[in-house]
N, C-alpha and C positions, 0 to 999 in steps of 0.2 A: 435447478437444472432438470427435476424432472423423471430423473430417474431413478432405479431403488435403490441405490445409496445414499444418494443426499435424500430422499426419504425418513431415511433412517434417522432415528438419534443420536447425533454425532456421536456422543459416548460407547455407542455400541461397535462405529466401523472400526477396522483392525487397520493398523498402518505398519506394517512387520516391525520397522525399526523404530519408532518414535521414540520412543525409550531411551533413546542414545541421545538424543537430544536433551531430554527435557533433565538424563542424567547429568550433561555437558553443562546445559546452564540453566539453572534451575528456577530463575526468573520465569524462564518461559511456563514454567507449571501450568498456570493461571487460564495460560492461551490453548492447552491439550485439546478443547473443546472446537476455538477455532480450526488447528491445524488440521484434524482430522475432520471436519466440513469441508475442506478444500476437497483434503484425500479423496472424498466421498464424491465430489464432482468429479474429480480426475477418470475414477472407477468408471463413473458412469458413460464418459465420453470413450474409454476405453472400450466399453463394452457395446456400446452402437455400433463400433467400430464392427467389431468383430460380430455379431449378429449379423449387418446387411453385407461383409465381405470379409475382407482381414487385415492385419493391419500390414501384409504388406503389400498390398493390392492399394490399398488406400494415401499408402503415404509416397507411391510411384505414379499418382494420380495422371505423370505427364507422358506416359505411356499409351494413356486411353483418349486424355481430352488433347486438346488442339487438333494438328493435320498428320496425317501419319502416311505412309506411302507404302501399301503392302509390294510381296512379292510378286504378285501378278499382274503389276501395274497399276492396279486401283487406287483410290487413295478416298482413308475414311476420315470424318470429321467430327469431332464431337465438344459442343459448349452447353456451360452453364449462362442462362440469360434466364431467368424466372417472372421477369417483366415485363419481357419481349411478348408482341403479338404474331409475328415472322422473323424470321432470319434466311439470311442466303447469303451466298458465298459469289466473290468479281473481283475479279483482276485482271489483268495482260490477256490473260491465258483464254478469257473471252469476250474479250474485247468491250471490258467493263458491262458489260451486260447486268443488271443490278439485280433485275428477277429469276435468269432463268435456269438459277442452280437454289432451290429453295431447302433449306433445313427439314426435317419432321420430327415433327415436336414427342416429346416423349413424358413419360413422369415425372414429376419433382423438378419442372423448367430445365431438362435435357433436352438439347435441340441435337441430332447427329444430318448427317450428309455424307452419300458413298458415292462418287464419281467412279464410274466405267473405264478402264485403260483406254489409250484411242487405238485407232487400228491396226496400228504397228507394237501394240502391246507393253509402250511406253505410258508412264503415268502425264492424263492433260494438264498437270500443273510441272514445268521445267524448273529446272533448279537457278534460284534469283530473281522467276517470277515475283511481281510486285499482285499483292492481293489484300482485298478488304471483306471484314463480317459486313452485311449490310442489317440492320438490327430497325424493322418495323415497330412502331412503338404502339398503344392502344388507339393514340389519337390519329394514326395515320401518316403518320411522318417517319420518314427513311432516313437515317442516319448512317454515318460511316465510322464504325468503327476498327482497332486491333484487336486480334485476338488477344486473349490474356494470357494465354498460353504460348506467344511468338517467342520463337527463338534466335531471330536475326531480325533486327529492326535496324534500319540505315538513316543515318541525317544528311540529309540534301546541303548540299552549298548555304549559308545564311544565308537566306532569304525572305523579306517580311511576311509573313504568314502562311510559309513553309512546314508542315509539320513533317512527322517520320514515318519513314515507306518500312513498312512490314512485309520483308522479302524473302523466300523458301530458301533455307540450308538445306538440301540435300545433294551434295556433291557426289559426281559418280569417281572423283578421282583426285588425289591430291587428300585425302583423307589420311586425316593425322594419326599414327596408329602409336601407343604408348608401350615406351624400351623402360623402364624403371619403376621397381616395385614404390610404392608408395611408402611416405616415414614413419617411423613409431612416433609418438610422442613423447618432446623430450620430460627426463626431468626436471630439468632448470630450466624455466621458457625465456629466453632472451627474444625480444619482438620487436622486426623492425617493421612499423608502423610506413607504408608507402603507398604511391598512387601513381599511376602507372603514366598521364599524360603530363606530370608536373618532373618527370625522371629525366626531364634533357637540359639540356642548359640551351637549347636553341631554342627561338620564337616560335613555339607550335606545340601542337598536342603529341606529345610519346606516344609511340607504339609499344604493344606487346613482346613485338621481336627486338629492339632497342633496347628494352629494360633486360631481357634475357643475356644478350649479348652484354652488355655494358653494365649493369647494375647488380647482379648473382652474387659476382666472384668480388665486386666493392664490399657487396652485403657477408660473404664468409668472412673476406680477411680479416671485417670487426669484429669477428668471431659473435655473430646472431646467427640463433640456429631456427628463427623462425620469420616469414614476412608477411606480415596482416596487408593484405591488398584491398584498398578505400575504390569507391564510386567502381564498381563493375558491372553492377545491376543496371542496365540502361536506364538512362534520364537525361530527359529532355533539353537544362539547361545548365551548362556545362558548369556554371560559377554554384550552381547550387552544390557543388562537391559528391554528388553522387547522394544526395540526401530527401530528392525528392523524386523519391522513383515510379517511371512509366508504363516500362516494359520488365517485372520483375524474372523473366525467363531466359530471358536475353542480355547474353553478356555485349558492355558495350561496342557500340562497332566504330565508335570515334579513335579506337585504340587496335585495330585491326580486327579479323576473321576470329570464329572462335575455332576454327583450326590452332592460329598463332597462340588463343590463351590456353590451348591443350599442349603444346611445344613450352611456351614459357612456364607452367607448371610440373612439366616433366622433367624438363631440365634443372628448375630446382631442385626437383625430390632428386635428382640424379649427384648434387652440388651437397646433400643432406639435411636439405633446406626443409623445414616444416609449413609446410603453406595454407594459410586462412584466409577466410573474405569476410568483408565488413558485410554484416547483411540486415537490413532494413524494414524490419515485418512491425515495427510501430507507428508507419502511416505511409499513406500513399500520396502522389501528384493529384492534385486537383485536375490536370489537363483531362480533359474529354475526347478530343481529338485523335493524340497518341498517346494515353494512359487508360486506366482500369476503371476511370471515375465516368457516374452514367454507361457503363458499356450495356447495359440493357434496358436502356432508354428510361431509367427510372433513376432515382436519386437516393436507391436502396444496394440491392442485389452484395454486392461482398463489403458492404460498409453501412455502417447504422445510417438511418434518415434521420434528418433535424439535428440539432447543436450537438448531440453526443457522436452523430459521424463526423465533425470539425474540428479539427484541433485550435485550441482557443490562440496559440503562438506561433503555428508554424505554416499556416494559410494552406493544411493538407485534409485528406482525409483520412478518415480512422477506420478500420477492421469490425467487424461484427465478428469474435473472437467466437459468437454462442450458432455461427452458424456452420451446420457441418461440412456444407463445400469450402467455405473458408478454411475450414481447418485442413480439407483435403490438397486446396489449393496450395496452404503457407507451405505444410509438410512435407510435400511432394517439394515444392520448390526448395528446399532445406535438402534433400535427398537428391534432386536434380544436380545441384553441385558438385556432391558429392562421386556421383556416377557418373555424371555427361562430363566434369572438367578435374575430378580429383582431388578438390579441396578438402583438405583434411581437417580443420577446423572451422567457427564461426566465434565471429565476436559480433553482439549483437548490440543494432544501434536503441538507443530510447529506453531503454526500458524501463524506466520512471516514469516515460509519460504512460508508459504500457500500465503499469502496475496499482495506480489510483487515479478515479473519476476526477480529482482536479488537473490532469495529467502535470500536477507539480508544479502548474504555472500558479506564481505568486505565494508557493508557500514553502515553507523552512522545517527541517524535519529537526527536530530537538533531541532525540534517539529516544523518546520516553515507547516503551513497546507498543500503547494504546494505537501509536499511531501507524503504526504494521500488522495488524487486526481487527481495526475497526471496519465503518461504512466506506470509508473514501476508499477502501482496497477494490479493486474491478475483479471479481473474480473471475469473469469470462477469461480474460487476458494474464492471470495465473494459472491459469491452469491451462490456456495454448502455449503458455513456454514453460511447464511441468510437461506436457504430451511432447514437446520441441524436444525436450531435453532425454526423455524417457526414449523419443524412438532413435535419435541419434547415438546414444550409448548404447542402445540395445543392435543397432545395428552394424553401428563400428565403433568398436570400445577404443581404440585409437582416437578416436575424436574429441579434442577439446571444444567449448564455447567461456565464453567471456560475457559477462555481462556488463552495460555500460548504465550501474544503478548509482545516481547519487544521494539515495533516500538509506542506505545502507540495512535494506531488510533483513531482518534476521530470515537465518538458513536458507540464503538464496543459491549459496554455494554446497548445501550437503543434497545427498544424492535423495532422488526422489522418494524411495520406499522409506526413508526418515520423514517424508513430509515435507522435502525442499521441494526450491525448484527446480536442483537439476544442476546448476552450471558448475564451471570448474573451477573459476576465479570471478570474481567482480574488480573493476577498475579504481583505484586509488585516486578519485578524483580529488579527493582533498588536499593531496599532496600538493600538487600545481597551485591549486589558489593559495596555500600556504607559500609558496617561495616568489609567487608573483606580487602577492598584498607584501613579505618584507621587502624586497625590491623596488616598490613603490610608494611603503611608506614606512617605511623602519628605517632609523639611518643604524648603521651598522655595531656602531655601541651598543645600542638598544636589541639586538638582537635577543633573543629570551630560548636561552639553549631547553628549557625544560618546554618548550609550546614545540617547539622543531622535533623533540624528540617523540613526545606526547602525538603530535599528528602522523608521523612516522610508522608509529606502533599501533597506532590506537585501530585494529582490527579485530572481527572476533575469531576466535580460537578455532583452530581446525576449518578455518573458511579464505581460502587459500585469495590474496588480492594481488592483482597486478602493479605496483608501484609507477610509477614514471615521473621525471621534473615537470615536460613540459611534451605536450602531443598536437596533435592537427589543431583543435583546439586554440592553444596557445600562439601556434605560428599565422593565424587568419588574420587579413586585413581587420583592423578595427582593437588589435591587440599587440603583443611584440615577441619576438622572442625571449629567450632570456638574458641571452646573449646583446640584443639588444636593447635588454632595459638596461642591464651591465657595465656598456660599452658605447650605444646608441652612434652618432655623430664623429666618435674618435674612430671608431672602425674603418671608414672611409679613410683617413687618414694616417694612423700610427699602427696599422697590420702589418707592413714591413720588417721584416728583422733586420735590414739597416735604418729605419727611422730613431730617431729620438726616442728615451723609456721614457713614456709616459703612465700616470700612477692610476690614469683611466682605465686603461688596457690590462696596465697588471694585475692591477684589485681584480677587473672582469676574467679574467683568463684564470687565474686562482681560484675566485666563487664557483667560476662555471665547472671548473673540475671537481672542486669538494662538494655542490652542490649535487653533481649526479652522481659521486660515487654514495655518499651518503643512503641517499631516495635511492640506487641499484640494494647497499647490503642492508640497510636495516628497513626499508618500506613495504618488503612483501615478497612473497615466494615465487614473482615475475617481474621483468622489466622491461619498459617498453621505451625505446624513443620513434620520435619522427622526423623521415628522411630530412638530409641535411642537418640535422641539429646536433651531431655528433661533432662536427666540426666548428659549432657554433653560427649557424647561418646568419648573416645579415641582419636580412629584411626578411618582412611578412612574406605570405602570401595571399598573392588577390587574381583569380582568374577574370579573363576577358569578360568585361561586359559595358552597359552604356557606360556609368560611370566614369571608368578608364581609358574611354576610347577604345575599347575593346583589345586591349594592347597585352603582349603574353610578357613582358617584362617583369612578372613579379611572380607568373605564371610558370614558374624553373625553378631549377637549383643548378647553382653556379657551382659546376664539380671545378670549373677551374680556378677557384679558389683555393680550396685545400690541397689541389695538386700540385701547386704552384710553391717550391722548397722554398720562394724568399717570402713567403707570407708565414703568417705565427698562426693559419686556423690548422696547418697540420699539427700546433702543437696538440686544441684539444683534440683532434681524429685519433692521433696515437694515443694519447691517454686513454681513449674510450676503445680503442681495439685493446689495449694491456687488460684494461677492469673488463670488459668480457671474457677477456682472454682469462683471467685470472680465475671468474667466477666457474667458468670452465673445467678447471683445474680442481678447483677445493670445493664446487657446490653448493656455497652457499644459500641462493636459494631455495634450493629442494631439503636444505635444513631445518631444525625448529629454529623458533623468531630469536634474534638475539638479545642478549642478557648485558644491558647498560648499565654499567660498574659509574656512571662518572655522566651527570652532566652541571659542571660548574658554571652559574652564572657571570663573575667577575671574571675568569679566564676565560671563559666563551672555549672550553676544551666540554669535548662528547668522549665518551670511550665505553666501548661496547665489544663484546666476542659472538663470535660466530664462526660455527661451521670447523672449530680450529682455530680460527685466527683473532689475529686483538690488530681492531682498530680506532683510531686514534684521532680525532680531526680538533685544529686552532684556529677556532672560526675567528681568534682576536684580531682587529684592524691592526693594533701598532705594537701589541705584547709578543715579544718569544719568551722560553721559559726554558732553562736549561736544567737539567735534573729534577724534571718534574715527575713528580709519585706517582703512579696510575694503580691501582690493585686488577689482578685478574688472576684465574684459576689455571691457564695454562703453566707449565714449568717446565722448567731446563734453559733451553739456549733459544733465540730467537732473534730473525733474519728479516730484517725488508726486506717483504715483496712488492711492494711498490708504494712509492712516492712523487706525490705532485710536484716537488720540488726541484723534481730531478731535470738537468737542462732539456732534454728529448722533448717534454712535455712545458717548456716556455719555464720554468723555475728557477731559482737560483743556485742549487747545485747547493745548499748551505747543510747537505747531511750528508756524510759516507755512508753509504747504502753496505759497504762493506765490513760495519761495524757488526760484532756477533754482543747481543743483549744476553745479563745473565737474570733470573728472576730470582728472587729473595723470597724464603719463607716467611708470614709475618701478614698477619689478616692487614687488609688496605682497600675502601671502599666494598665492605662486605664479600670481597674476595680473598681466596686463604694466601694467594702471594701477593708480589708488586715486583715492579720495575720501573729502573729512573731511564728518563729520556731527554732527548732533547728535540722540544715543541717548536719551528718555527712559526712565524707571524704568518697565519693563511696557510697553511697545508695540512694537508691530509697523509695518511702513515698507515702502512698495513704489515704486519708482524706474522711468521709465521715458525711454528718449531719444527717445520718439517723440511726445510730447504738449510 
C-alpha cells in the first residue's frame, strides 16, 4: 500500500483488540501476523484520508462531485475523468451544443464547470432537463457519456438501442420532507428480503407507492420487523435483478420518483419497519453508454484495465479497490443512502467475488484457514469493506450490513479494531443448498438428522449469521422454490381445501413448515425469507426478457393466492406470521445458539432448547411416537406454544395443545430432566414454561 504502516513489520502494528480474537479461537494464532498486515493497510488508507481532507468530507464525496445548484442560481460541476483530454457539459438546456460549456481541468484528473445564473437569476439547467458529460478522449473522439454521480436517470419506452436519459432532480416543489424519526436496530433481525417491481400481482413493474400502500402492513402482520429492498440502484436491464448496476447514485426510476422512495421508507420507519438496500459495490455494468464503464474514455479510471478489471462469470466490471477516488466514490455512495433516502442498513452483494483474486469462480473453500490468509485474498477489496464497515458504524452506530460471503472467512463479522471486517451478520448460504440438495436427492428415509443439524449450527462463535431456507436466489427461474420442489405440479391442482387429500400436498405443506421453523430457531441469530415464500409461492421467478416473450407472468406474486380462505397457502402464511410472531415474544434469535439434546437417526426426531424453550421436530415420513423421552434442562410445567399440527396451519389437529407437560427429574440426553410426549408423523412442537 505504501504507506507507513504496512511498511512496518506487521509484528510491530498495534490492532487494540486482536487479542479477543486470537483469545476466541486460537487456531487463528498462526495468522497474528497476517491480520495485522491487513490492519496496517486499513491505517494507511485511513490516514490519506485524513491528511488531504477528513473523513467526512471524503466519504459525502456526492456533495462536491456531480451538479449541484447553488443559492444564487449558479450551478457548479465537478468529475473524476483522469483519461479524458476535454469534457463538457450538453443537454436541452443548450440545445445540445457539445463544446460550448467546457470543463477546466484540474489536479489529479478533476475536471469542474461553473455555469452563470441566466438573467432572471434562475439556474440555466431546469429541473428534468435531459443532459450529457461529453468526455474528449486523447485520440480525438467525443463520446457521450453519464455522469457517475446522476441522481435521476430515466428509461425511455423499450426501444432498440435506446439507452437512459440522465435527467436533473431538483424539484422546486413537491419535495418529500421526512414526518418519522428513523429505527433503532432491532435485536432479533426478522428480514423480509423484497423487491419493489415484482410486489404486484398485475402484468408490470411495482411502484414505490404501491409497495408502501399495499405491502408494509402485509409485511408487519408477519410480524418482520425489517425489509431488505433488492435492485434500487439503477440498472439497465430489468431481468438482471438489480445485479448489474449502471447508475450507482440513482435510485431506480422504473419504480417511481425518488421523492416516492423517500415516502415509502418513511412510512416504514413510521410502521417500525427497519429498512435496508441491497447494495452492489462488487462489480459494475459493462454498458458504456449508460453506466460507469469507459466514462473517461479509457478502459481504466474507477476499474482495473486488462482481465483483473473483468469478472471471469459475471460479464461485469471490477473496482480498483486501491484507487482513492474509488474509494471516495463507493463511500460516499454507501452514505448517500443513508442521508438522501434513510436507509438504515446494507446487505452487501458479492462479497466473495470481492474477497479473492479467483473471485471464487471454479473454486471450493474446505474451511482449512490457509485459505482465508493466503495469496488469492485481494487485499485491496478487504480492506474497502473494512473502511465500508468502519465509516458506517462510526457514523450511525444504528447501522447494520450483512455480508453475502460463501467462502465463510474468519472474523468477517467481528468489529474492525479486532482485525475484522466490520459486518454484522454474514448469510447462511449453506443452509438453502442443504434443504434444496435433500429435496432433490434424499428420499426422505434417508434424511441424516445429524448433517441437518450439523449445517444448521455449524457457525463460528460470536459471528452473528443470518439463517434462511430459501432466498431470491432460490426462487429464479432456472431453480424452484421449495414449495415447489415439495409440491411442484399438485399445487395447481389439490390447493383447494375442498379438493381431495392428497399425500403430495400434505407431505409439502408439513416439510415446508418444519423446514422454516427449524433454519428460523436453530440457523443463526437472523432470519430472512423472500417475498412470497411465506405462503409457499408457486412458481419461480423470471422477469421480462427475449426468452419469455418479454411477458411479466412470473414477473409478480400472486397475493391472490394466500388471500383467497378456500386455498391451503394461507395455511403456511399463518404459520409463518405465528413463528415470527413467537420469536418476537421469547427472542430467540438474539439468544446464545441452541443446545441440541437429541438428534436421532432411526426416529428422524431433532430436540434442541433455546431462548427458554424446548423444541422438538418428527421429520419421520410414517413413524409417530407416543411417550417419547426427550431430556432437557428446563423444569416445571410446560405448554405448546405452537404446533404445525394444529388445523389453522393445514394439520391434523392430532395434539391438544391444551395439554399442561410435567418434566421429571432424572439425567436424559445429557440433560438433568426429561419429558414424555407425544411425536406425530411430520410435525414440529414448541414448549414453553412460561405460558
Amino acid at each position: 500500500m505504501g504507506g507507513k504502516h504496512s511498511k512496518m513489520n506487521p509484528m510491530d502494528v498495534q490492532v487494540p483488540e486482536l487479542q479477543n480474537q486470537l483469545d476466541r479461537d486460537p487456531y487463528l494464532k498462526p495468522y497474528e501476523r497476517e491480520f495485522k498486515r491487513r490492519y496496517a493497510c486499513f491505517l494507511d488508507y485511513l490516514e490519506r484520508v485524513k491528511e488531504e481532507s477528513n473523513l467526512e468530507s471524503f466519504t459525502t464525496g456526492y456533495k462536491q462531485y456531480g451538479i449541484h445548484f447553488n443559492n444564487d442560481g449558479s450551478i457548479y460541476c465537478l468529475e473524476w475523468a483522469p483519461g479524458a483530454k476535454q469534457i463538457y457539459l450538453t443537454g436541452d438546456f443548450n440545445d445540445w451544443n457539445r463544446e460550448n460549456y467546457p470543463y477546466k481541468k484540474l489536479e489529479y484528473g478533476k475536471w469542474e464547470l461553473t455555469i452563470p445564473p441566466s438573467s432572471d437569476g434562475t439556474p440555466v439547467i431546469k429541473h428534468l432537463s435531459e443532459i450529457k458529460i461529453v468526455v474528449e478522449n486523447h485520440h480525438g473522439h467525443k463520446v457521450d457519456r453519464i455522469s457517475p454521480w446522476a441522481t435521476y436517470v430515466v428509461q425511455p419506452p423499450r426501444e432498440q438501442g435506446v439507452t437512459f436519459k440522465h435527467k436533473i432532480w431538483n424539484p422546486s416543489d413537491h419535495v418529500y420532507q421526512f414526518k418519522y424519526p428513523k429505527v433503532s436496530k432491532p435485536s432479533s433481525l426478522r428480514i423480509y428480503e423484497c423487491h419493489v417491481g415484482i410486489a404486484t400481482s398485475e402484468y408490470k413493474v411495482g411502484s414505490y407507492l404501491e409497495f408502501k400502500d399495499k405491502m408494509l402492513d402485509r409485511i408487519i402482520d408477519l410480524g418482520y420487523n425489517a425489509i431488505q429492498i433488492m435492485a434500487i440502484m439503477e440498472h439497465a436491464y430489468y431481468a438482471c435483478f438489480g445485479y448489474q448496476v449502471t447508475s450507482f447514485y440513482a435510485a431506480s426510476s422504473r419504480f417511481g420518483t425518488p421523492e416516492e422512495l423517500k415516502e415509502l421508507v418513511d412510512v416504514a420507519h413510521s410502521k417500525g419497519l427497519y429498512v435496508m438496500l441491497d447494495v452492489v459495490h462488487s462489480h459494475a455494468s459493462k454498458n458504456v453508454l449508460d453506466g460507469l464503464n469507459q466514462f473517461d474514455g479509457t478502459n481504466a479510471g474507477y476499474f482495473h484495465d486488462g482481465p483483473k478489471g473483468n469478472h471471469p462469470l459475471w460479464d461485469s466490471r471490477l473496482f480498483n479497490y486501491s484507487e482513492y477516488e474509488v474509494l471516495r466514490f463507493l463511500l460516499s455512495n454507501l452514505r448517500w443512502y443513508v442521508e438522501e433516502y434513510r436507509f438504515d442498513g446494507f446487505r452487501f452483494d458479492g462479497v466473495t467475488s470481492m474477497l479473492y483474486h479467483s473471485r471464487g469462480a471454479g473454486q471450493g473453500f474446505s474451511g482449512h484457514y490457509d485459505e482465508y490468509f493466503g495469496l488469492n485474498v485481494d487485499t485491496d477489496a478487504l480492506v474497502y469493506l473494512m473502511l465500508a464497515n468502519y465509516v458506517l458504524h462510526k457514523f450511525y452506530p444504528d447501522c447494520i450490513t450483512v455480508a453475502e460471503d460463501v467462502s465463510g472467512m474468519p472474523s468477517s463479522c467481528r468489529p474492525v479494531n479486532e482485525g475484522g471486517l466490520g459486518f454484522d451478520y454474514r448469510l447462511g448460504m449453506a443452509i438453502p443448498d442443504m434443504w434444496i440438495k435433500l429435496l432433490k436427492e434424499v428420499k426422505d428415509d434417508d434424511w441424516n438428522m445429524g448433517n441437518i443439524v450439523h449445517t444448521l449450527t455449524n457457525r463460528r462463535w460470536m459471528e452473528k449469521t443470518v439463517s434462511y431456507a430459501e432466498s431470491h436466489d432460490q426462487a429464479l427461474v432456472g431453480d424452484k422454490t421449495i414449495a415447489f420442489w415439495l409440491m411442484d405440479k399438485e399445487m395447481y391442482t389439490h390447493m383447494s381445501v375442498n379438493s381431495e387429500p392428497n399425500l403430495i400436498i400434505d407431505r409439502g405443506i408439513a416439510l415446508h413448515k418444519m423446514i422454516r421453523l427449524i433454519t428460523h430457531s436453530l440457523g443463526g441469530e437472523a432470519y430472512l425469507n423472500f417475498i412470497g415464500n411465506e405462503f409457499g409461492h408457486p412458481e419461480w421467478l423470471d422477469f421480462p426478457r427475449d426468452g419469455n416473450q418479454n411477458s411479466y407472468h412470473y414477473a409478480r406474486r400472486q397475493w391472490n393466492l394466500v388471500d383467497d380462505k378456500l386455498l391451503k397457502y394461507k395455511f403456511l402464511n399463518d404459520f409463518d406470521k405465528s413463528m415470527n410472531h413467537l420469536e418476537s415474544k421469547y427472542g430467540w434469535l438474539n439468544d446464545n445458539p441452541a443446545y441440541v439434546s437429541l438428534k436421532h437417526e432411526d426416529d428422524k426426531i431433532i430436540a434442541f432448547e433455546r431462548a427458554g424453550l424446548l423444541f422438538v421436530f418428527n421429520f419421520h415420513p410414517t413413524k409417530s411416537f407416543t411417550d417419547y423421552k426427550v431430556g432437557l434442562n428446563l423444569s416445571g410445567s410446560l405448554k405448546i406454544v405452537l404446533n404445525s399440527d394444529n388445523p389453522e396451519y393445514g394439520g391434523y389437529n392430532r395434539i391438544d395443545t391444551n395439554i399442561v407437560y410435567t418434566t421429571s427429574n432424572g439425567e436424559w440426553s445429557g440433560r438433568q430432566n426429561h419429558i414424555y410426549l407425544y411425536l406425530p408423523t411430520r410435525t414440529a412442537l414448541v414448549f414453553s414454561t412460561s405460558d
